[in-house]
C-alpha positions in Angstrom: 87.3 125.9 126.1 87.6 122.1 125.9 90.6 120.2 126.5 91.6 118.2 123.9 94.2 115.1 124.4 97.5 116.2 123.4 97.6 114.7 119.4 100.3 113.3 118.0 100.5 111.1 114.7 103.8 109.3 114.0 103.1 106.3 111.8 106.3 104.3 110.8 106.3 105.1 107.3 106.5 109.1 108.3 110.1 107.7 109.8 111.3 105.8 106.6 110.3 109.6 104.8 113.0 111.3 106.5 115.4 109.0 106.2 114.5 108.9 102.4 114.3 112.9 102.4 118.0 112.7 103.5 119.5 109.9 101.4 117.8 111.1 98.3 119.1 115.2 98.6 122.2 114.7 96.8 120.0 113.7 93.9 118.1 116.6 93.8 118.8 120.7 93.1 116.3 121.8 94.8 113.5 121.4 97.5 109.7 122.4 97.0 107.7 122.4 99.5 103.8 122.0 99.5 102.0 123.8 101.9 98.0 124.1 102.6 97.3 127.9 102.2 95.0 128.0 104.9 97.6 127.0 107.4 100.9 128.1 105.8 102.8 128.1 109.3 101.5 124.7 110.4 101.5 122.7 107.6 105.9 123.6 107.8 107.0 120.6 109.1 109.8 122.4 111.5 112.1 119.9 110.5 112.2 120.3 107.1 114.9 123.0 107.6 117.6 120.7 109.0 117.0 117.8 107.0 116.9 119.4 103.3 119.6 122.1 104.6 122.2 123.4 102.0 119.4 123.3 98.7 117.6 126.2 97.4 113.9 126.3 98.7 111.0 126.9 97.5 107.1 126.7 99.0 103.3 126.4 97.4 100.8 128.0 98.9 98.6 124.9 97.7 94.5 124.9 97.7 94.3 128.8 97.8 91.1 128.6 96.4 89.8 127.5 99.8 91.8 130.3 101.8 91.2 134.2 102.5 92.9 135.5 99.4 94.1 139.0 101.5 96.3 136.9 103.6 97.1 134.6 101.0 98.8 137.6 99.4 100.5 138.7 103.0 102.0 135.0 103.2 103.4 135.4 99.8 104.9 138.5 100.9 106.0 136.8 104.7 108.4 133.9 102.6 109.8 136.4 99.6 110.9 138.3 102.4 113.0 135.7 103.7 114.4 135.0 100.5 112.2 132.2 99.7 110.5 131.6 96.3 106.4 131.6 97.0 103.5 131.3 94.6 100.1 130.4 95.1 97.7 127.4 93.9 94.9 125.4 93.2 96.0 121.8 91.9 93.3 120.7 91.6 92.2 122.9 89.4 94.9 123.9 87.6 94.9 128.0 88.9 98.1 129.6 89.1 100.1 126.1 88.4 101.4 127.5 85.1 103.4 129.9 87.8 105.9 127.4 88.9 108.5 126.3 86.0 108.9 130.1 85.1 109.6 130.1 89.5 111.7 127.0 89.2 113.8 129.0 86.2 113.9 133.0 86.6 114.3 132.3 90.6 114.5 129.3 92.5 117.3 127.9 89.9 118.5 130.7 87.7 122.0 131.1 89.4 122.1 127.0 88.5 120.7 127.6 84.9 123.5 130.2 84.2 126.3 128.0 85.4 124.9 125.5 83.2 125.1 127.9 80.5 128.2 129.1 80.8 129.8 125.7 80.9 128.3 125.1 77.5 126.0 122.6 79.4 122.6 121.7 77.9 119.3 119.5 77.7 120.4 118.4 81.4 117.0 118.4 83.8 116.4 120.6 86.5 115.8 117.7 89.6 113.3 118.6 92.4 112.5 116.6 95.8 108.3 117.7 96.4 108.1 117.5 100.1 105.3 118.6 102.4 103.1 116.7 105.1 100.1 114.4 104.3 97.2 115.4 102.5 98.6 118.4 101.5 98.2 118.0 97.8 101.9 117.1 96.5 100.2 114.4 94.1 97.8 116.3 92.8 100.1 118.5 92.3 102.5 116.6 90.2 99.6 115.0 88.2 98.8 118.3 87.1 102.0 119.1 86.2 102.4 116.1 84.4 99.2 115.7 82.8 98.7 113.0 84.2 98.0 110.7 87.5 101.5 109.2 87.7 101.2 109.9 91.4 99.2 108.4 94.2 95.9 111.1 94.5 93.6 110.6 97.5 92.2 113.3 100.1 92.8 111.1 103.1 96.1 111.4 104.9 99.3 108.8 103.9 98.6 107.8 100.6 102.0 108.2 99.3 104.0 105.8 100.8 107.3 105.2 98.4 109.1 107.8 96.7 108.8 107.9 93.2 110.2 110.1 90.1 107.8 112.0 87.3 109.2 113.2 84.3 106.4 116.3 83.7 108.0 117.0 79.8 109.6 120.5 80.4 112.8 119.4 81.4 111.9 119.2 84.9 111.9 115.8 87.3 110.2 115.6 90.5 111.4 113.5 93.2 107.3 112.7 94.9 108.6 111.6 98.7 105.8 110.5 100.9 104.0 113.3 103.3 105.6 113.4 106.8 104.4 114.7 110.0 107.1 115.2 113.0 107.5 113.3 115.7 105.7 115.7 118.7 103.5 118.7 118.7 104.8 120.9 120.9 101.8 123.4 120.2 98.7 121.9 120.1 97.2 125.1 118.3 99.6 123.9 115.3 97.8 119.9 115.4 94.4 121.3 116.2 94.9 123.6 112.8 96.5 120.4 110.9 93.4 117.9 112.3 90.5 121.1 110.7 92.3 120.7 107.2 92.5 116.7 107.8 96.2 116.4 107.7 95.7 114.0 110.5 93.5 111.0 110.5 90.5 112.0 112.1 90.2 108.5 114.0 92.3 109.4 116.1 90.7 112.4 117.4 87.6 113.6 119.5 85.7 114.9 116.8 83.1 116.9 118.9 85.8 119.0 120.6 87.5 119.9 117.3 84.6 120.8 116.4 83.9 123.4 118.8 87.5 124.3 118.2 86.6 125.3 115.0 83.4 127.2 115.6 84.6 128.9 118.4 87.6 130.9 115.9 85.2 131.1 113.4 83.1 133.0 115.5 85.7 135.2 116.6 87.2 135.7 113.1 84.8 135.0 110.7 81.6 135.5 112.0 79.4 136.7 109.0 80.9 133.6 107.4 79.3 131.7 110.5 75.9 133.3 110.2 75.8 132.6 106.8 76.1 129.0 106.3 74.3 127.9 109.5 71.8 130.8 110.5 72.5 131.1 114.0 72.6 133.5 116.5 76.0 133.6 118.9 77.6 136.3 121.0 81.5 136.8 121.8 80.5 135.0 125.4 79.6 131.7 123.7 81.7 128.7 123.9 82.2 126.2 121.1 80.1 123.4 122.3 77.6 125.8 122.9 77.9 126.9 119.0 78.2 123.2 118.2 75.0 122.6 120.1 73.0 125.9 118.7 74.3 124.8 115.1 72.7 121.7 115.4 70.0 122.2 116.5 69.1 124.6 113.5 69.9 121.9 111.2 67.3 119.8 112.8 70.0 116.8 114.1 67.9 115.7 117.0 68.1 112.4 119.2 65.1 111.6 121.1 64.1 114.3 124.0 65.0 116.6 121.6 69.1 116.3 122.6 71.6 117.7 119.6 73.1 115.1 118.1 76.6 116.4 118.6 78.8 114.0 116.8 76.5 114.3 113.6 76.9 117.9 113.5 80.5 118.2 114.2 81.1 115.5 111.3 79.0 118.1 109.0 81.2 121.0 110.2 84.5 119.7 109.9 83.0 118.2 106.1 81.7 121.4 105.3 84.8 123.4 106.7 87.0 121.0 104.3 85.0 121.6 101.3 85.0 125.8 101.4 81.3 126.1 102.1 82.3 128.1 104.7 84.0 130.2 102.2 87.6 131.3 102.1 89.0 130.8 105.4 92.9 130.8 106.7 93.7 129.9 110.1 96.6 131.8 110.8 98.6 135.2 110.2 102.0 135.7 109.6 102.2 138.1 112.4 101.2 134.3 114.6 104.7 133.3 113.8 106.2 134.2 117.3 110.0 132.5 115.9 110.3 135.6 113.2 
């Protein structure tokens, strides 16, 4: 298969983000982490453990609409076991949203919430930091919490830039910090899954060879889902540009000779992959995490 040049996307503000994460945790009871359901292991910045260490965590499995809903459930099941609070969602639409204060209060904060209690305390809001790396829906997600767009909402990477606090009316305040990447991707397997779900800026990358990337697990674990969309014929023996090239040429993207125009396509297959015409696709298993 292709080599791709080792990626790596650090911009300065990602740096300022963790320096925020760790001057701003005092404030906060607890940590929620965004994730992208399709990449649940990947889209975990590593680092998040150390710098948000000592608070109670929790994670959302965030655009679940897009991802294979079997292994949805079996990554639900993966961070419950490790004593982690999980739920599922779509924030953009609103699905499974209506999940996360009764998280926040019969689990991620109850033992909080009792003490609270017993002390005669009341009226005084829970306080959550809403971490997760860029473009992984932490505004949207907010915004539908709040009813409103009180965050920054784009779907490009790095659109949050300062940390900011939303009131969302159930006595709940979240703490929206900026998306950060890490520093270095010591598995490019990890950054080639973040660059398919456009966590990283696609300028920076060779768009053809992700491409290819992408085809070439498709066709190994989603095949019918392959044949499907683009009509092609493939065997196990084919590599990805060879699937970028054959997928091209059925959709008729031809340069002069007849050549595929490769670029064009593997813009449409990376578009198309992001939008769910593909279907429901995750990229990894919880049995890929080799750490557990």
């Amino acid at each position: 298969m292709e080599d791709m040049k080792n990626i790596q996307w650090f911009p300065g503000h990602m740096a300022k983000t963790r320096r925020l994460i760790k001057s701003n945790l005092s404030l906060v009871d607890a940590v929620v982490e965004i994730l992208d359901a399709r990449t649940p292991l990947s889209s975990r910045n590593p680092e998040m453990d150390r710098l948000t260490a000592g608070k109670p965590r929790m994670v959302i499995l965030n655009k679940s609409d897009l991802a294979d809903e079997k292994i949805t459930e079996k990554w639900l099941a993966y961070f419950r076991s490790q004593n982690i609070t999980a739920i599922s969602a779509d924030c953009k639409s609103g699905k499974g949203v209506k999940n996360f204060i009764p998280a926040v209060k019969n689990q991620l904060l109850k033992s909080l919430l009792q003490k609270y209690e017993e002390k005669g305390i009341k009226g005084k809001p829970l306080r959550l930091m809403i971490v997760g790396i860029p473009n992984v829906g932490k505004s949207s997600f907010i915004n539908k919490m709040a009813g409103s767009k009180k965050a920054k909402a784009e779907d490009r990477p790095g659109v949050t830039r300062d940390k900011q606090w939303v009131k969302i009316g159930t006595g709940v305040e979240m703490l929206d910090m900026p998306g950060v990447l890490w520093p270095k991707f010591d598995d490019q397997n990890v950054a080639c899954r973040l660059a398919f779900t456009g966590a990283i800026k696609d300028d920076i990358l060779d768009i053809e060879t992700l491409a290819s990337k992408l085809l070439k697990f498709l066709a190994e674990n989603y095949p019918e889902k392959l044949r499907e969309r683009y009509k092609i014929d493939f065997d196990d023996f084919d590599e990805g540009y060879i699937l970028l090239e054959k997928t091209g040429k059925k959709r008729g993207m031809l340069i002069s000779g007849g050549e595929v125009n490769t670029e064009r396509i593997a813009i449409t297959v990376i578009d198309e992959f992001r939008a769910g015409k593909l279907g429901r696709i995750t990229l990894e298993l919880p049995e890929d995490n080799k750490n557990d």
